[in-house]
KOLSEDO-191699 format. One record per residue (C-alpha): x negated, z, y. Coordinates in steps of 0.05 Angstrom, whole numbers, plus 5000, padded with zeros to 4 digits. Example, Ala and Ser with C-alpha at 12.3 -4.5 7.8 and 13.67 -1.06 7.14 Angstrom:
BEGIN
<node><u>4754</u><w>5156</w><v>4910</v></node>
<node><u>4727</u><w>5143</w><v>4979</v></node>
***
This chain:
BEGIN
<node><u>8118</u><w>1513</w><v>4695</v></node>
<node><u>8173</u><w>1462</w><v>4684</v></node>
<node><u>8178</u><w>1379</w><v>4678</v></node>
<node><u>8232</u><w>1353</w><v>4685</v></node>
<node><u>8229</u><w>1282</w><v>4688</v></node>
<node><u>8296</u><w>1242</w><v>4672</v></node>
<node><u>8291</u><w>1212</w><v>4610</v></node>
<node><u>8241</u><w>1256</w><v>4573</v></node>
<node><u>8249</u><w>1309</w><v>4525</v></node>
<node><u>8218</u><w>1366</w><v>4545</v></node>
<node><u>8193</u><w>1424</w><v>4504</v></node>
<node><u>8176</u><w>1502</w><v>4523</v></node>
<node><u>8118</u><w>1522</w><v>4475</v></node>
<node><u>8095</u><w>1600</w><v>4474</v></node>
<node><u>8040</u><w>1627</w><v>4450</v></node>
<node><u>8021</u><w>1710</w><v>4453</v></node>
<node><u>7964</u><w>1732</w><v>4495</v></node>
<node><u>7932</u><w>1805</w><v>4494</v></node>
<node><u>7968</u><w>1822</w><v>4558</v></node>
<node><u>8034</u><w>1771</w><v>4554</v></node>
<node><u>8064</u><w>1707</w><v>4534</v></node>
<node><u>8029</u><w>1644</w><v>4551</v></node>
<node><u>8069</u><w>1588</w><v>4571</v></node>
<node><u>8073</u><w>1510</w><v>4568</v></node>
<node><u>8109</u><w>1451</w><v>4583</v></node>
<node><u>8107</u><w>1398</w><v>4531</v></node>
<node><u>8133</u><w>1326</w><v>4554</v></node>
<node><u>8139</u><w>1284</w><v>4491</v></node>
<node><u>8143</u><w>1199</w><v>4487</v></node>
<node><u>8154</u><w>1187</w><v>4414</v></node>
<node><u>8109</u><w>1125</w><v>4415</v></node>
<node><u>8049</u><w>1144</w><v>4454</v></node>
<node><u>7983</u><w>1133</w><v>4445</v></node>
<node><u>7961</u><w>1208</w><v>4455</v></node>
<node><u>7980</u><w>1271</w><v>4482</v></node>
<node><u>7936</u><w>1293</w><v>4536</v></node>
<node><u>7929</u><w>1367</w><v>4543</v></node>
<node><u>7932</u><w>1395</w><v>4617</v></node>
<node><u>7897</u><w>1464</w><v>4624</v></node>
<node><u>7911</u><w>1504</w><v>4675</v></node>
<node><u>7887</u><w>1582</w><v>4686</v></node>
<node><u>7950</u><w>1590</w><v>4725</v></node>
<node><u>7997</u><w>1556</w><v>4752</v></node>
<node><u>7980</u><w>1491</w><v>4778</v></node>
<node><u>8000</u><w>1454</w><v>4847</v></node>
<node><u>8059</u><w>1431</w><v>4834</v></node>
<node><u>8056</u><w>1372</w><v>4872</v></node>
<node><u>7986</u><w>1348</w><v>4852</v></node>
<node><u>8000</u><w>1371</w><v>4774</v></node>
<node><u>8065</u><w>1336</w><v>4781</v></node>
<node><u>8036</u><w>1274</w><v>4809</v></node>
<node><u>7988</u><w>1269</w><v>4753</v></node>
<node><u>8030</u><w>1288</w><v>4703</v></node>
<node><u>8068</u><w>1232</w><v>4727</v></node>
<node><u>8016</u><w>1179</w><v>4722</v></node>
<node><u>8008</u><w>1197</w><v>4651</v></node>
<node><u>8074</u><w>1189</w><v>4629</v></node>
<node><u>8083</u><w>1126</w><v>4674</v></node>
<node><u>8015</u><w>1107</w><v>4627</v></node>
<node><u>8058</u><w>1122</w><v>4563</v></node>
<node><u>8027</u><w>1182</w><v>4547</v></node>
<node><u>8058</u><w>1247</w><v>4531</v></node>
<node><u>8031</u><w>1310</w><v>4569</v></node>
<node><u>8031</u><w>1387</w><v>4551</v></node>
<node><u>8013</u><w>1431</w><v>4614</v></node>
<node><u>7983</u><w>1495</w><v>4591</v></node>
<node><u>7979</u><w>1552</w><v>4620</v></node>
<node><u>7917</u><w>1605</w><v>4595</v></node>
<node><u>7936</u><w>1658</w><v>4645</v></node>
<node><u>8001</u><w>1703</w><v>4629</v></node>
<node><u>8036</u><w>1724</w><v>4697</v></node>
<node><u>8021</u><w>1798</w><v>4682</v></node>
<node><u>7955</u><w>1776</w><v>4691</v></node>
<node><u>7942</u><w>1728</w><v>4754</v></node>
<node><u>7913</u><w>1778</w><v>4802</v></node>
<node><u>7851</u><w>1789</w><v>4758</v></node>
<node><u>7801</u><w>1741</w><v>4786</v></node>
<node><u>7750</u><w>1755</w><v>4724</v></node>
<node><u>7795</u><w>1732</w><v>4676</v></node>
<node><u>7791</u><w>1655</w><v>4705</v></node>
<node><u>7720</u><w>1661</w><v>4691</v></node>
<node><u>7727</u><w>1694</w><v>4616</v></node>
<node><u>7707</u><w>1627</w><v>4589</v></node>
<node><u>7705</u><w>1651</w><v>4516</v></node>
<node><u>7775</u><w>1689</w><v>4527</v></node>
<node><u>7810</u><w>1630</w><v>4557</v></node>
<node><u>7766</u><w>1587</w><v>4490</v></node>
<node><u>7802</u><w>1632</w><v>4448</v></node>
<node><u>7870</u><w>1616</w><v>4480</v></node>
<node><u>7868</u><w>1545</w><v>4496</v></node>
<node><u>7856</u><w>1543</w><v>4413</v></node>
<node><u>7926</u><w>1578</w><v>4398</v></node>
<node><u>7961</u><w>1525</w><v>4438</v></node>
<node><u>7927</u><w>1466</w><v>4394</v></node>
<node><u>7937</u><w>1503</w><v>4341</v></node>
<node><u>8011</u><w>1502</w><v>4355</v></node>
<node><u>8010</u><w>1427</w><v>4369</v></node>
<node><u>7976</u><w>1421</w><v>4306</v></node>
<node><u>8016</u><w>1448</w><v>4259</v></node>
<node><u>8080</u><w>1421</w><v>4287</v></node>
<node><u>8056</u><w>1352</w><v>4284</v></node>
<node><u>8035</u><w>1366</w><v>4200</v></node>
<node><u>8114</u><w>1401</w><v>4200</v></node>
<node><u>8144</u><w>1328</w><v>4225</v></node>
<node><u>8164</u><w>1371</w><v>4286</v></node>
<node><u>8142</u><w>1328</w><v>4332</v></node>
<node><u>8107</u><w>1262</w><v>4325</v></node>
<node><u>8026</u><w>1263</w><v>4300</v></node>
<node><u>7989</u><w>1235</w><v>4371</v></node>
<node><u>7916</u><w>1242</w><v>4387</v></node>
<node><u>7890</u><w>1284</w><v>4433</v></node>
<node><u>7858</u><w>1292</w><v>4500</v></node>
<node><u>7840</u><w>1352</w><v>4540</v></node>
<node><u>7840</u><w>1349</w><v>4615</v></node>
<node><u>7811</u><w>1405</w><v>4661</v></node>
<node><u>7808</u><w>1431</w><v>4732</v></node>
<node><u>7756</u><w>1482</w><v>4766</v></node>
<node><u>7745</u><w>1545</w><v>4718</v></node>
<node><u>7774</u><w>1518</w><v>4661</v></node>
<node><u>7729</u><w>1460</w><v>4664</v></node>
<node><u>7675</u><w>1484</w><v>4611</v></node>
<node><u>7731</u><w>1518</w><v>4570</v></node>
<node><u>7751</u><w>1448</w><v>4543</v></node>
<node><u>7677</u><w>1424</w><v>4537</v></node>
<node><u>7674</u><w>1491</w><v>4490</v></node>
<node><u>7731</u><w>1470</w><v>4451</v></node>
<node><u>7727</u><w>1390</w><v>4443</v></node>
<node><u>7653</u><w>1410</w><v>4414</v></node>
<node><u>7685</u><w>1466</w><v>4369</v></node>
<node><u>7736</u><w>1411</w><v>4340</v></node>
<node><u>7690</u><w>1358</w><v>4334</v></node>
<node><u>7726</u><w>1292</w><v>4331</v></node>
<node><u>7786</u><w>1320</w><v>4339</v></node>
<node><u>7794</u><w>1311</w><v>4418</v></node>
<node><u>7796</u><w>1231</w><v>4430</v></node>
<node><u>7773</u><w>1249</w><v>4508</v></node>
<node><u>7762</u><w>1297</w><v>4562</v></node>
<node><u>7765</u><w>1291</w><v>4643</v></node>
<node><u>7738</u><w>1347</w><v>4679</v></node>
<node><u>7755</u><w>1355</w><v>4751</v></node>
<node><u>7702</u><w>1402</w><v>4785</v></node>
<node><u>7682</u><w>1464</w><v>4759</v></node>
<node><u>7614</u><w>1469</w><v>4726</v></node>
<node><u>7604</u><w>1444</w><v>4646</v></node>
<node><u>7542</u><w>1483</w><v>4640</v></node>
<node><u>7586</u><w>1543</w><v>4641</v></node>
<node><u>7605</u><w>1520</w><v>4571</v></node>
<node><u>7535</u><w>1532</w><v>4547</v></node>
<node><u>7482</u><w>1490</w><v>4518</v></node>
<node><u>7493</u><w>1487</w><v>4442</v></node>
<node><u>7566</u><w>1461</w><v>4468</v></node>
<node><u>7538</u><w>1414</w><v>4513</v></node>
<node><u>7488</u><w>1391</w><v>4457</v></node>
<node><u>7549</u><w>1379</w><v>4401</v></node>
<node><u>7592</u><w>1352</w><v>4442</v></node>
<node><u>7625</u><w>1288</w><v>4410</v></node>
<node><u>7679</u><w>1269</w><v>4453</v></node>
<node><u>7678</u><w>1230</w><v>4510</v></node>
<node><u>7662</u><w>1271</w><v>4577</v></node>
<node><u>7691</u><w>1244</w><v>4646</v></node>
<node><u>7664</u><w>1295</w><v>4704</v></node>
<node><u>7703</u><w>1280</w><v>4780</v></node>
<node><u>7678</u><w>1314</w><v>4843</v></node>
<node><u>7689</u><w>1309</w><v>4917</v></node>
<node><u>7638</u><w>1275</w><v>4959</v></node>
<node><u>7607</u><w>1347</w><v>4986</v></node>
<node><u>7613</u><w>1376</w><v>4934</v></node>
<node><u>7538</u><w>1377</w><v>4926</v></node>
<node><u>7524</u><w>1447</w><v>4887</v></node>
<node><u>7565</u><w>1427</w><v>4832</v></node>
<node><u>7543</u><w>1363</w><v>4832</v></node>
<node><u>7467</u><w>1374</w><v>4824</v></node>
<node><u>7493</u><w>1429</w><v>4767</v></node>
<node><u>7521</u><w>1376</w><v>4725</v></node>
<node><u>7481</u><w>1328</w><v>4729</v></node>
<node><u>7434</u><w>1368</w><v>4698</v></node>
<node><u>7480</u><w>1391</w><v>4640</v></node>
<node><u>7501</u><w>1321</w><v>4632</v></node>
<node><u>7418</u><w>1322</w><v>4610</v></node>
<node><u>7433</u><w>1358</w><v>4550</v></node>
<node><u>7503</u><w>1329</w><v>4532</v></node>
<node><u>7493</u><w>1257</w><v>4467</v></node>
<node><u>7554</u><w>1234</w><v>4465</v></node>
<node><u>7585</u><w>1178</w><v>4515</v></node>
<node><u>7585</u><w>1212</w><v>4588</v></node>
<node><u>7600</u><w>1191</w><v>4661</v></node>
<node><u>7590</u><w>1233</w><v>4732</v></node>
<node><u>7639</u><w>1192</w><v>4786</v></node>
<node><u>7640</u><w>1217</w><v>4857</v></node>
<node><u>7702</u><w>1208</w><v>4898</v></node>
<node><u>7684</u><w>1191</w><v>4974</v></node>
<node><u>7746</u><w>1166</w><v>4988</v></node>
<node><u>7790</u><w>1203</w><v>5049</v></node>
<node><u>7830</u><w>1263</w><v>5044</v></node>
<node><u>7895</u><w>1231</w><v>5032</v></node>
<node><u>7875</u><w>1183</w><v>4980</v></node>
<node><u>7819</u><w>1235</w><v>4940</v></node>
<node><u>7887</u><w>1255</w><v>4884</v></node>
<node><u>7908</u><w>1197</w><v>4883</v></node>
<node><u>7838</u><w>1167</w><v>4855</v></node>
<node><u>7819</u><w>1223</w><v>4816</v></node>
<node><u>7888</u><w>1217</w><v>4778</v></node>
<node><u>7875</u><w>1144</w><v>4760</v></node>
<node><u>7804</u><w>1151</w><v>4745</v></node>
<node><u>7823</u><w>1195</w><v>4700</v></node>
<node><u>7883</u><w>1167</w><v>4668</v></node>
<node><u>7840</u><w>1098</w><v>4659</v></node>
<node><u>7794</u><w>1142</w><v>4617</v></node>
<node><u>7835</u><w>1182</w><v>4569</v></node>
<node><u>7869</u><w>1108</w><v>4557</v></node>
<node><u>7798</u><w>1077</w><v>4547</v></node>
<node><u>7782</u><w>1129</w><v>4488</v></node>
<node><u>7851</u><w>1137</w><v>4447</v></node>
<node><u>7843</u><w>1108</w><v>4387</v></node>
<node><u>7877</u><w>1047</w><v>4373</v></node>
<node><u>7949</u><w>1056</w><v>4345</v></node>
<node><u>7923</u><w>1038</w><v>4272</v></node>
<node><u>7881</u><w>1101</w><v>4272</v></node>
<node><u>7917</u><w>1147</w><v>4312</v></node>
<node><u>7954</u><w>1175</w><v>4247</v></node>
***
């Protein structure tokens, strides 16, 4: 996984996993209003990752894709669904971010957690683990319930879900976990045609990790 967008620094981060290194692509703006966290369980399409990724940075917000799937590792299918495995691993890669933002590594930005498919309730799990700590999250598909219910319950931060029109399984299936969640939530169904479903998932979901950064006066 590599950005390389003209312009902005780019850092590899690494974290160990039982079976490999885990790998991700940190894209930092010194002045942004967040970082928003990108989590993959492997690697992404590039051209709808990288049009996203885009959008963000075009926003003014940095981006970190991460990767919790080593490349030893991508032709186990149970592994994308090892939601307290892939917990565990999203958590070292915020922990790296954390500690180089209190080292003056890199500058101290909020953060926000965005998700697609199976790793969907893996960052419900960890925003509600953190608490505050995670300013928003935008899950595209997957299923939130997967997360389970005493996450659901404490959840804090807010929780954008995205889903195809169709999509009607998945959709019943949050709805109903969206029943248990307290803190500010929103279900938005995309009926728009093929060609123009990325492009209004991406801004829906840019508009509401920018909605829920702090302001800059209490982003430090």
């Amino acid at each position: 996984m590599s950005d390389d967008s003209p312009g902005i620094p780019t850092l590899a981060l690494i974290v160990p996993g039982e079976h490999g290194a885990l790998h991700g692509s940190l894209s930092l703006l010194p002045d942004a209003p967040g970082l928003v966290v990108l989590v993959h369980a492997g690697p992404p399409e590039d051209n709808a990752n990288g049009a996203f990724t885009d959008l963000l940075r075009q926003s003014g917000l940095s981006t970190l894709n991460a990767d919790l799937i080593a490349a030893t590792e991508e032709h186990y299918p149970d592994l994308h669904h090892n939601i307290p495995q892939l917990a565990r691993r999203l958590l070292l890669f915020l922990d790296q971010i954390r500690h180089r933002m209190q080292m003056g590594e890199i500058p101290v930005q909020p953060l926000a957690l965005h998700a697609d498919e199976d790793t969907a309730p893996v960052i419900v799990r960890i925003a509600s683990q953190r608490d505050h700590d995670i300013a928003a999250l935008v899950c595209r598909g997957g299923l939130v319930d997967l997360a389970g219910v005493v996450y659901l319950r404490t959840l804090a931060s807010p929780l954008l879900l995205l889903h195809d029109l169709g999509d009607d399984r998945r959709i019943a299936a949050n709805r109903r976990a969206l029943r248990e969640v307290r803190c500010h939530a929103e279900l938005r169904v995309i009926a728009d045609a093929d060609a123009r479903k990325t492009d209004t998932a991406n801004r829906l979901a840019a508009q509401w990790i920018r909605r829920f950064l702090p302001p800059p006066a209490q982003a430090h």
